[in-house]
ZADO-1210 file (C-alpha; in nm, 4 decimals, padded with zeros to 6 digits):
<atoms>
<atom x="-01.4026" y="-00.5698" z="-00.6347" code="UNK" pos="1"/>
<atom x="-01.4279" y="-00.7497" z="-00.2963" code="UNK" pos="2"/>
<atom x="-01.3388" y="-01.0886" z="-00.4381" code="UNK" pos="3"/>
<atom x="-01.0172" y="-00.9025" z="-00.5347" code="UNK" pos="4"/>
<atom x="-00.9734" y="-00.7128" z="-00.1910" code="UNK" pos="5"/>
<atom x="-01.0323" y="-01.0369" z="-00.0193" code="UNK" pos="6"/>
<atom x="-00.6963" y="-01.2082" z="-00.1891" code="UNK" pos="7"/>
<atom x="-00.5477" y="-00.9251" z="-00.0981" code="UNK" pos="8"/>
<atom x="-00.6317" y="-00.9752" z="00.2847" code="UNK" pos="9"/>
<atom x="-00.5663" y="-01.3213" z="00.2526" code="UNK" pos="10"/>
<atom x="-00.2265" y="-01.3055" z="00.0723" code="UNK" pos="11"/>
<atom x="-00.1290" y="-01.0473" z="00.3454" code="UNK" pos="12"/>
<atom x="-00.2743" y="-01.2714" z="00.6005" code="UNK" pos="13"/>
<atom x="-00.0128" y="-01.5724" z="00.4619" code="UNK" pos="14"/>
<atom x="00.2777" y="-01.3092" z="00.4634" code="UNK" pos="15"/>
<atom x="00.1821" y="-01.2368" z="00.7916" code="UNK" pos="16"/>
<atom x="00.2010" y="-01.6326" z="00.9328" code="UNK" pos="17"/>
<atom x="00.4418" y="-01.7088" z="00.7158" code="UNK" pos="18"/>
<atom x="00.7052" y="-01.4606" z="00.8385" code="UNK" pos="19"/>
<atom x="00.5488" y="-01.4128" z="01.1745" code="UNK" pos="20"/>
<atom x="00.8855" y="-01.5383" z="01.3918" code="UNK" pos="21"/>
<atom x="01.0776" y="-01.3059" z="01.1762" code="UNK" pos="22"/>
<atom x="00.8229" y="-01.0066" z="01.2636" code="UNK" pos="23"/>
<atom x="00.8693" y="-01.0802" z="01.6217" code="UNK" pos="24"/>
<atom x="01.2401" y="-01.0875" z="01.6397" code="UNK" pos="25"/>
<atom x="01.1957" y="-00.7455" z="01.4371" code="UNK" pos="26"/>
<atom x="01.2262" y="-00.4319" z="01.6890" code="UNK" pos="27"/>
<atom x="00.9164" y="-00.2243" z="01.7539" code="UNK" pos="28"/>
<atom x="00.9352" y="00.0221" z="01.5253" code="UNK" pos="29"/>
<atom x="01.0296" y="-00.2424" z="01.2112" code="UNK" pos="30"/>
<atom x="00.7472" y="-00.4443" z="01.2913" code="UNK" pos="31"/>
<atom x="00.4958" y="-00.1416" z="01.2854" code="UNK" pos="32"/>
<atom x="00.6351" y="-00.0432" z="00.9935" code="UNK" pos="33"/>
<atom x="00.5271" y="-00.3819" z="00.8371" code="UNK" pos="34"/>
<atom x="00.2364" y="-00.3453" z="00.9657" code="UNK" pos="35"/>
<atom x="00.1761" y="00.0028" z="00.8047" code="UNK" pos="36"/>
<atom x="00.3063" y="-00.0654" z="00.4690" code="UNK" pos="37"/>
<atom x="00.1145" y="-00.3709" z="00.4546" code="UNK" pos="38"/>
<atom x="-00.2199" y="-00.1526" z="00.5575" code="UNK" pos="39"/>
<atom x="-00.1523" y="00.1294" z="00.3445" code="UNK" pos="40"/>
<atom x="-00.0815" y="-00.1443" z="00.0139" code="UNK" pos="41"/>
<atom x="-00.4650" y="-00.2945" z="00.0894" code="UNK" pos="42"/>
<atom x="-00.5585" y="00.1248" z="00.1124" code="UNK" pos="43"/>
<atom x="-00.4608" y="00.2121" z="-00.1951" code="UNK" pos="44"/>
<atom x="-00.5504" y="-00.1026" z="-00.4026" code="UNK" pos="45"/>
<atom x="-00.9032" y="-00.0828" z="-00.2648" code="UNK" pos="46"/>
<atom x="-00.9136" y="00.3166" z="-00.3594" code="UNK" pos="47"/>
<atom x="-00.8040" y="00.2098" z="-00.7092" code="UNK" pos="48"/>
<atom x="-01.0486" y="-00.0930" z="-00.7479" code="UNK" pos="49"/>
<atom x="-01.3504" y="00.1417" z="-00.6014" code="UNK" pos="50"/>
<atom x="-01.3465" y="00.4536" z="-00.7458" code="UNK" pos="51"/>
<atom x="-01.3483" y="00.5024" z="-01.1621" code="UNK" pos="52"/>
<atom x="-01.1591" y="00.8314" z="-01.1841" code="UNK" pos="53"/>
<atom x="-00.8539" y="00.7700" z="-01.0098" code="UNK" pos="54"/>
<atom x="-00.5737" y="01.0188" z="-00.9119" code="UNK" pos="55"/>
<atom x="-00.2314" y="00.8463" z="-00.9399" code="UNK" pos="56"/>
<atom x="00.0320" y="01.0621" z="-00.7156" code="UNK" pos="57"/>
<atom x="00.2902" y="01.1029" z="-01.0104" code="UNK" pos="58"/>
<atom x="-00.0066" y="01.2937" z="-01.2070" code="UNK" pos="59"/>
<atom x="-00.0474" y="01.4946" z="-00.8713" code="UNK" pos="60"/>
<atom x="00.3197" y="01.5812" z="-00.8904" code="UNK" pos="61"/>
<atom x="00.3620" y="01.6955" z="-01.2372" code="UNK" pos="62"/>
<atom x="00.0819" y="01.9312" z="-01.1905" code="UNK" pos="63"/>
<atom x="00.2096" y="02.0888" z="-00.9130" code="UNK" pos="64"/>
<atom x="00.6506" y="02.0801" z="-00.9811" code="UNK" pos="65"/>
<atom x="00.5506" y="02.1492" z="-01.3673" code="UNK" pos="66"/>
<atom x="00.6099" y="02.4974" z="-01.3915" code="UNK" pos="67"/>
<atom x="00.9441" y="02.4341" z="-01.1913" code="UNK" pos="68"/>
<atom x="01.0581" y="02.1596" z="-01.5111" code="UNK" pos="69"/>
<atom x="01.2839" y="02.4183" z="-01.7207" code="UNK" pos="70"/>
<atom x="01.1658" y="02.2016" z="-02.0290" code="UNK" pos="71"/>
</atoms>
């Protein structure tokens, strides 16, 4: 699992210094954004990769806007 989580901080890393002069010119908010997105991708492939029952969100949903499906 960490050899896995490591290419994923690594091909982040790349996106990061490969589009780093476009990130700059980005305004605040954009660039934190980026920033969040790319954090909250390595979040949720590591929780997927660590744990061996996994709860996917569309599973979550169904459960709770099931009774409101008129089928």
């Amino acid at each position: 699992m960490i050899k896995i989580l490591i290419i994923y901080v690594i091909a982040s890393a790349i996106i990061l210094i490969t589009d780093f002069k476009v990130i700059r010119d980005l305004p605040k908010i954009n660039r934190w954004f980026t920033y969040i997105f790319l954090l909250a991708g390595m979040g949720i492939f590591a929780y997927t990769l660590q744990i061996s029952r996994v709860v996917y969100a569309s599973v979550w949903l169904q459960k709770w806007l099931g009774p409101l499906v008129p089928f």
